[in-house]
C-alpha positions in Angstrom: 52.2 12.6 -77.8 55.3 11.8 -79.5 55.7 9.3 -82.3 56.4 6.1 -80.4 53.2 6.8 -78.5 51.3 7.7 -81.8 52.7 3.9 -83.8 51.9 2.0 -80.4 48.2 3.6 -80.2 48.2 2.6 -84.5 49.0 -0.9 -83.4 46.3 -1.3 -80.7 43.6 0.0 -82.1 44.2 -1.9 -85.2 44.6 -5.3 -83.3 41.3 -4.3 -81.7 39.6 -3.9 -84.5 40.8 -6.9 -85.9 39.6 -8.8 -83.2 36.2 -7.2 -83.3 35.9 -7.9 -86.9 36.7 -11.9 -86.5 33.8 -11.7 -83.3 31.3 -10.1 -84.9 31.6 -12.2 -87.9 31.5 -15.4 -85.7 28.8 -14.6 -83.9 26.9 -13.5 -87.5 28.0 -16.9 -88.7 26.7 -19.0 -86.4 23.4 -17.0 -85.8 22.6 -17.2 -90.2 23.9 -21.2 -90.7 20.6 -22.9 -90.8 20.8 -26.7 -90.7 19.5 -28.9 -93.1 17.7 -30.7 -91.3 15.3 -27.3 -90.1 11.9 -27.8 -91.9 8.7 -28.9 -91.1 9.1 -32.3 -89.9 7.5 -35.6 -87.9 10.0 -37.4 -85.5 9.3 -41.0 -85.0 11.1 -42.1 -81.6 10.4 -44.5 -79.2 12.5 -48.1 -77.8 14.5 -50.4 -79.5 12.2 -53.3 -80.7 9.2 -51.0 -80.9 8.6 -50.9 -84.8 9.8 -47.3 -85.1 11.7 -48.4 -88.5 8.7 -50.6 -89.8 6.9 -47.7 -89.3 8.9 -45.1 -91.0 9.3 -47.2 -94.3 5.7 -48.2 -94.2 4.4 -44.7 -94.8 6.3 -43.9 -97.3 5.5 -47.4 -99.3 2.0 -48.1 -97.9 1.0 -51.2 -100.4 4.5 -53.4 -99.7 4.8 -55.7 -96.8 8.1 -53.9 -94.6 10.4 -56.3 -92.9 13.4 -54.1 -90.7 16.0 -54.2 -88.8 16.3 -52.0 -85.4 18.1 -48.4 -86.9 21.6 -47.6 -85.1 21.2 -44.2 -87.4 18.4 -41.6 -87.9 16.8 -42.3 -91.0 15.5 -39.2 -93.0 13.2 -39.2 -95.6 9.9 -36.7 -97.2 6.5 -37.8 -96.5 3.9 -35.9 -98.8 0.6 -35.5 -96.9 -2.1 -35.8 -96.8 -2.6 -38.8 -98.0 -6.1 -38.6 -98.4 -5.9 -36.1 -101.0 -2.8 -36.1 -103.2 -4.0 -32.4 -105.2 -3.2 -30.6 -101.9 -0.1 -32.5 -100.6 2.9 -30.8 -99.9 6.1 -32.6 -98.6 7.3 -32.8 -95.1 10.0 -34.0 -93.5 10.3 -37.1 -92.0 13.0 -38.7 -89.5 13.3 -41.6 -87.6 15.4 -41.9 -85.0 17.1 -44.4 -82.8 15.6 -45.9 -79.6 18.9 -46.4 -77.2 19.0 -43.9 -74.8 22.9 -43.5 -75.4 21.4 -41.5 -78.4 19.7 -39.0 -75.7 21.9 -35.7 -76.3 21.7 -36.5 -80.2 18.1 -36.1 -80.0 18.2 -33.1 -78.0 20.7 -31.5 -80.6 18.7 -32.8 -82.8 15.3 -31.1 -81.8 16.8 -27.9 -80.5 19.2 -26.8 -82.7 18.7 -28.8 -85.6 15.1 -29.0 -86.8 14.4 -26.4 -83.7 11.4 -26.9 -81.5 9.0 -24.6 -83.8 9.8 -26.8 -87.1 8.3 -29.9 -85.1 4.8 -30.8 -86.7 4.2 -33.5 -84.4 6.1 -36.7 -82.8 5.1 -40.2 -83.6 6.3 -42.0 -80.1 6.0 -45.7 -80.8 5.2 -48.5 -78.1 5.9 -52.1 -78.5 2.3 -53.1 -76.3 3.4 -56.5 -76.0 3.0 -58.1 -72.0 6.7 -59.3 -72.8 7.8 -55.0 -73.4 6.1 -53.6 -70.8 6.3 -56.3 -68.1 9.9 -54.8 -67.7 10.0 -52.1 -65.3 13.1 -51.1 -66.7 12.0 -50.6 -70.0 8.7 -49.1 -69.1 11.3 -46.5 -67.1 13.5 -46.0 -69.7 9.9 -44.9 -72.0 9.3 -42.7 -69.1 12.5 -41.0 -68.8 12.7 -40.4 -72.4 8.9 -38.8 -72.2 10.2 -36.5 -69.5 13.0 -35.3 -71.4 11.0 -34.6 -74.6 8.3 -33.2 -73.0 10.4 -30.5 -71.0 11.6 -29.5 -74.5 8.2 -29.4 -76.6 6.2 -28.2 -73.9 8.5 -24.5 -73.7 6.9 -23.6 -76.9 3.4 -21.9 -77.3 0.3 -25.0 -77.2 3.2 -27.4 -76.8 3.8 -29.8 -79.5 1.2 -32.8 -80.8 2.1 -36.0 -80.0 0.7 -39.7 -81.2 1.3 -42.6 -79.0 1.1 -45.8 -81.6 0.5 -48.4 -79.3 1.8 -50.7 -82.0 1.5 -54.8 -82.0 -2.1 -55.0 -80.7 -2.3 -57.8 -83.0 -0.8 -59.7 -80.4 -2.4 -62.1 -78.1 -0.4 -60.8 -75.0 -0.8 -57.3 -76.6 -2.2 -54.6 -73.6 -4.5 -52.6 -74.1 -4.2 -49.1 -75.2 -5.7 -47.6 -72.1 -3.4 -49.8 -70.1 -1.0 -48.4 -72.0 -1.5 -44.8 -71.2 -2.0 -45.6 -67.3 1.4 -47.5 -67.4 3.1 -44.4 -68.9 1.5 -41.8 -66.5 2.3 -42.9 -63.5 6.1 -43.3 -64.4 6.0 -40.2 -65.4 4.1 -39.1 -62.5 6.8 -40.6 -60.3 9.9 -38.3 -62.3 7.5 -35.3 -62.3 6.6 -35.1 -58.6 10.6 -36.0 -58.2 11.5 -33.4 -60.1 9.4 -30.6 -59.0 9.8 -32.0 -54.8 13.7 -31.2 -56.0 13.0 -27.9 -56.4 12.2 -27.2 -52.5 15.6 -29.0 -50.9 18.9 -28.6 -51.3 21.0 -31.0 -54.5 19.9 -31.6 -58.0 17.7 -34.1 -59.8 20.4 -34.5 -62.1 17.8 -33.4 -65.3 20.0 -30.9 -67.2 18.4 -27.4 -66.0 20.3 -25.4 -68.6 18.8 -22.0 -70.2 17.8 -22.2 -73.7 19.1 -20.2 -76.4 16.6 -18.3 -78.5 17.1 -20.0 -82.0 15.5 -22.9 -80.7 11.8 -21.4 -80.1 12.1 -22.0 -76.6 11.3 -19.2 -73.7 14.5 -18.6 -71.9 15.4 -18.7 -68.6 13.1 -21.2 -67.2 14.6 -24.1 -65.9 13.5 -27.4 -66.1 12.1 -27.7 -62.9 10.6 -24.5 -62.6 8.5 -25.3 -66.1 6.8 -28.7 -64.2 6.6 -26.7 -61.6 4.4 -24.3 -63.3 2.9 -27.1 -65.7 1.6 -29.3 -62.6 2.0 -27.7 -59.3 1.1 -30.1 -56.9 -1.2 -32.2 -58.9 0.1 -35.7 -59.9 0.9 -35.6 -63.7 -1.4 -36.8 -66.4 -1.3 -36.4 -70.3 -4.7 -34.0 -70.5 -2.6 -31.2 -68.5 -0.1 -30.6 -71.3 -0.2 -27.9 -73.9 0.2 -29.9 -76.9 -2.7 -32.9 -77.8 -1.9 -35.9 -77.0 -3.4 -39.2 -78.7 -3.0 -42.9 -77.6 -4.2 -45.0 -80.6 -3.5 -48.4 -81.2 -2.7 -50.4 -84.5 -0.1 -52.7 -86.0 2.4 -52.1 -88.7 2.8 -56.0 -89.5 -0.8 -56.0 -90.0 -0.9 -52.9 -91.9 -3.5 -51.8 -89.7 -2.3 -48.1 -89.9 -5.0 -46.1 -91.0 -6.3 -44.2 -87.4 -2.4 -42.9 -87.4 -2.2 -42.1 -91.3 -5.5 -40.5 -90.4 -3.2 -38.3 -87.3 -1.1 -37.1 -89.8 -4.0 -35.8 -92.0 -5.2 -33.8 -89.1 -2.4 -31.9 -89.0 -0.9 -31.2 -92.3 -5.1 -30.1 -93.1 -5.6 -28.5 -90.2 -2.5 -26.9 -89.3 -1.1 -25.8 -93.0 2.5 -26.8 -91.6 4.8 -24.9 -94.2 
């Protein structure tokens, strides 16, 4: 090998090694930079109008009467718990975010890479129970649609994750009742399940993004969205009971105060559950 042969072999290998260097420390990078935002945390969500934000700023300041305004922004705060007993609080993270469904792929960066699935303590999902909110198919679909695409991210993980459904404004006169409620919700979600899964045995797409998960967000990889309903339902029609994590319906009212049964949800879990 003469010397021309020797200095161009030098320069490859060196570039090569270069190049392997700035990779591998990419890859490192990205793989060590935890967010923020990833701690143990409740995530309020649910439709515009619901009283997601009332909600939010009422459990931090329980005693003072909370007048809001819909958030266009994720409001973060910490939310010591439990309330019942102060000697054994510890803080939490708490995050409420906005109700437009042009805020979809936010949430889903915000749950999966973000906070990550495994961080999630529970999810607060708030529902405006007036006859005037639900009497609109296309909100009651847009609730739905949103429910399907949080559930086929919280259900990949172990026991799923807890949900409360805070049937709020059942101080109403029109308000429904929370068992209404619940049907309302189940069968919509029944509809985009069965759709979803039928999908799976003829040719096209449902158009729900089927994507693999990556491993730093708790989920189990290489199950699609379709194949996971598939294995969650089967061919039975979709209810609540038959996902991992619990699921409550409870009603009360944040303009009333009347808050206690879902202070009393988030006792459960922080008690039971440690959380930390």
């Amino acid at each position: 090998m003469d010397s021309v042969q020797i200095i161009l072999l030098t320069i490859v290998v060196g570039l090569l090694a270069v190049v392997g260097f700035f990779y591998f420390s990419s890859v490192s990078g990205s793989a060590s930079t935890n967010s923020e935002l990833r701690k143990p945390t409740y995530l309020i969500v649910g439709r515009n109008g619901a009283g997601k934000t009332a909600l939010f700023y009422k459990l931090q300041n329980r005693d003072e009467k909370i007048s809001t305004v819909s958030s266009l922004e994720p409001n973060i705060s910490s939310l010591a718990l439990p309330f019942s007993s102060e000697k054994i609080q510890k803080p939490y993270q708490l995050i409420d975010f906005p109700g437009h469904l042009k805020h979809s792929q936010l949430l889903r960066k915000l749950i999966l890479e973000d906070i990550t699935v495994r961080k999630l303590k529970g999810i607060v999902y708030v529902v405006d129970s007036s006859s005037w909110a639900l009497d609109q198919e296309a909100n009651v679909a847009a609730m739905a649609r949103e429910l399907f695409q949080l559930f086929s991210m919280t259900e990949k993980v172990p026991n799923g994750v807890d949900y409360l459904f805070a049937i709020n404004k059942q101080d109403l006169f029109d308000s429904r009742p929370v068992h209404k409620v619940k049907q309302l919700l189940e069968l919509e979600l029944a509809k985009l399940v069965a759709e979803e899964v039928a999908a799976g045995r003829t040719a096209g797409s449902s158009g729900i993004d089927n994507d693999e998960e990556d491993d730093a967000s708790g989920l189990r990889k290489e199950e699609t969205t379709r194949e996971f309903w598939r294995a969650a339902v089967g061919t039975r029609p979709f209810r609540f009971e038959l996902l991992e994590g619990n699921v409550e319906f409870v009603g009360g009212s944040v303009a009333r105060g009347a808050i206690e049964h879902w202070e009393n949800w988030f006792d459960e879990r922080a008690v039971n559950y440690g959380g930390m």
